[in-house]
N, C-alpha and C positions, 0 to 999 in steps of 0.2 A: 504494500500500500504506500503510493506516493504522495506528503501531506505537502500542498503549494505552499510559499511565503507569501503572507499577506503584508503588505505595505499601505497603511491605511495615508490618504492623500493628505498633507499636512496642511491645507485650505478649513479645514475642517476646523482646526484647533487654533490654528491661528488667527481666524475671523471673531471668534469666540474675545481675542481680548484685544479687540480694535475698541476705541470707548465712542460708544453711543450720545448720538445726540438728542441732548431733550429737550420737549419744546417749554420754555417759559411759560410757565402760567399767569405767573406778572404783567404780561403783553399784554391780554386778553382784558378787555374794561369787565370788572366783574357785576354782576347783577345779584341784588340783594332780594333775600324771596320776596319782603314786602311789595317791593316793584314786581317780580313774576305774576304774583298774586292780583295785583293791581290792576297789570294786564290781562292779564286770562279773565278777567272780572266783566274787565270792558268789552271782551271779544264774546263774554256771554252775554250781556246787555244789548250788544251790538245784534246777535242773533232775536235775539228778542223783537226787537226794533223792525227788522226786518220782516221778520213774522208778521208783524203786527199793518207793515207798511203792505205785506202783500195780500194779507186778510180785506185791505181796504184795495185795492186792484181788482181783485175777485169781485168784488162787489160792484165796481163801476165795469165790468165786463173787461179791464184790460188783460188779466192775468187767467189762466188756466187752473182747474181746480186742481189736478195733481202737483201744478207747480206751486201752488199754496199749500198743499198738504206736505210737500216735502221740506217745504221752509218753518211751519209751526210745530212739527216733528224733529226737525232739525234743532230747535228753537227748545222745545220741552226737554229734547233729550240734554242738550249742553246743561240746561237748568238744572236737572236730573244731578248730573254729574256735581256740578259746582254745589247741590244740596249736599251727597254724598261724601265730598272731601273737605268740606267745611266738618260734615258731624266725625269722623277719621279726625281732624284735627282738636276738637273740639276733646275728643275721648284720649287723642295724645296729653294735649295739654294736662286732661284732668289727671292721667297715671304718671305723667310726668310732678305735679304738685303732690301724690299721694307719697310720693320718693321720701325717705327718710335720708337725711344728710349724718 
């Protein structure tokens, strides 16, 4: 039985300690959640608005009924949501205060 030399390619090990470049996260202008929150708020309000703008379209014949059912469904569901992780924060906050320091 004849066993081959293996010669493993030295690219291998030698890439390994080339040193990496990171990117700054300093760069990046940071956003604080109150602002996330602020916005995601508006873009729910915003849907709302809309809903409401095309509920009144419908009604002067300009708009389609399925195109207004998919805007106040659009509209319900963000609301839905933005209910949903207000009470999620809401239940953080409070097991966060229940914390024994």
């Amino acid at each position: 039985m004849k066993i081959n030399s293996f010669v493993p390619d030295t690219k291998i090990f030698t890439d390994g300690l080339k040193p990496k470049q990171f990117v700054n996260i300093e760069e990046e202008p940071s956003v604080g959640f109150g602002d996330l929150l602020k916005k995601e708020l508006s873009k729910v309000n915003d849907k709302q608005l809309e809903a409401e703008g095309s509920a009144i379209s419908f009604i002067k014949g300009d708009m389609d009924l399925h195109q207004t059912l998919v805007a106040t469904e659009e509209a319900r569901l963000s609301l839905e949501l933005a209910v949903q992780i207000r009470n999620k924060l809401v239940n953080a906050y409070e097991e966060f205060n229940k914390m024994q320091v």
